[in-house]
C-alpha positions as CSV (number, residue, x, y, z in Angstrom):
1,X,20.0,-2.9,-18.9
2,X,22.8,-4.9,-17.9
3,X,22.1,-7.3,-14.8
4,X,24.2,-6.6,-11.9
5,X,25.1,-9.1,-8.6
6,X,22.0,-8.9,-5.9
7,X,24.8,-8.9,-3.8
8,X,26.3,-5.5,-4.6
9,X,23.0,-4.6,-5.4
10,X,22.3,-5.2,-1.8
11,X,24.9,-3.5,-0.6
12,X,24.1,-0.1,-2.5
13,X,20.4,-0.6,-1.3
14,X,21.5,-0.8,2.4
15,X,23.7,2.2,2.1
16,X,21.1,4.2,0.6
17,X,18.7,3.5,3.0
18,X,21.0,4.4,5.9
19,X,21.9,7.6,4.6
20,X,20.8,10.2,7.0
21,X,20.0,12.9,3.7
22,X,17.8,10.5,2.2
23,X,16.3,9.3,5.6
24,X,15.4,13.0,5.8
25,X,14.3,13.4,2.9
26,X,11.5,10.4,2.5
27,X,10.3,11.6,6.2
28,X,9.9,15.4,5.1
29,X,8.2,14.2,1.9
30,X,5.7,11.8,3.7
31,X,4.9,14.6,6.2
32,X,4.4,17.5,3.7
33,X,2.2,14.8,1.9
34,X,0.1,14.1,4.9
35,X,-0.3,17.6,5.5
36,X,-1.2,18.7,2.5
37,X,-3.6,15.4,2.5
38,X,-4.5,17.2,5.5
39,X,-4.8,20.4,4.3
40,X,-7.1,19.8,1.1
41,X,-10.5,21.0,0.8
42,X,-12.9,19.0,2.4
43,X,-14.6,18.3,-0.8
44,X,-11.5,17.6,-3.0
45,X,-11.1,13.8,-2.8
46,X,-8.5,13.9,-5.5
47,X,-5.9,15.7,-4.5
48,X,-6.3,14.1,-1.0
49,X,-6.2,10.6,-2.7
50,X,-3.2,12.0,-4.8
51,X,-1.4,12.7,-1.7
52,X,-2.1,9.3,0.3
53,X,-0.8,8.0,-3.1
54,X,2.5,9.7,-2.5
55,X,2.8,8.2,0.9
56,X,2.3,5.2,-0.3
57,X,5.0,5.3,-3.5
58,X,7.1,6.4,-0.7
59,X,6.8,3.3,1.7
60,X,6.9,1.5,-1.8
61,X,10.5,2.3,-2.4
62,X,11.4,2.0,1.0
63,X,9.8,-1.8,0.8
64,X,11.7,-2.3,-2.2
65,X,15.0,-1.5,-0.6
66,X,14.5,-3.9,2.1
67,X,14.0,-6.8,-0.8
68,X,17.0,-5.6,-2.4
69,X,18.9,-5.8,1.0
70,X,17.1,-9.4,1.4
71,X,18.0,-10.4,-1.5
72,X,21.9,-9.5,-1.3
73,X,22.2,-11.5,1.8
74,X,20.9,-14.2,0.5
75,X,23.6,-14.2,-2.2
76,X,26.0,-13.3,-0.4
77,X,25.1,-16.8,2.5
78,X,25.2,-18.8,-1.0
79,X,28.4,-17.6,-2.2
80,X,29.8,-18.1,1.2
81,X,28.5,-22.1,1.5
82,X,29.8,-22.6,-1.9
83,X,33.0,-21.3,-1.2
84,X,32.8,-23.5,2.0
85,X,31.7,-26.2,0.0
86,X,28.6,-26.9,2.5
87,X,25.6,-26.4,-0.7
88,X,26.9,-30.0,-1.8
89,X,28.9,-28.8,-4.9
90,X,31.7,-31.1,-5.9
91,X,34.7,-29.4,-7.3
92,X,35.7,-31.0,-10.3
């Protein structure tokens, strides 16, 4: 898989996680999750626990986003004091 710039990276991370169809999405999936979690026999720990670990891939992704986002603005503040010149890089 061919490596691409955290920056744009970042960029596509924070757009996805702004958009209002996949906002709705992750919070109708937790809650049918929880209900169901909910909803489960009481004496059917499995499916409960597969449930709480649907939640949790969930806020997993969401967690992973928010590095992605990190991660682009970092690159992107780098970028921006190299092209000022401020990270101490000497042009040649």
């Amino acid at each position: 898989m061919e490596e691409r710039n955290p920056l744009y990276t970042g960029q596509d991370a924070k757009r996805l996680k702004e958009d209002p169809v996949l906002i709705d999405a992750f919070a109708a999936l937790e809650k049918a999750f929880l209900d169901q979690a909910v909803m489960c026999e009481r004496n059917d720990d499995d499916a409960r626990y597969r449930c709480i670990v649907g939640v949790q891939v969930l806020r997993m992704i969401n967690k992973h986003f928010d590095k992605l986002i990190f991660d682009g603005k970092s690159a992107s503040k780098i970028a921006q004091a190299i092209a000022d010149n401020k990270a101490g890089w000497e042009q040649g």
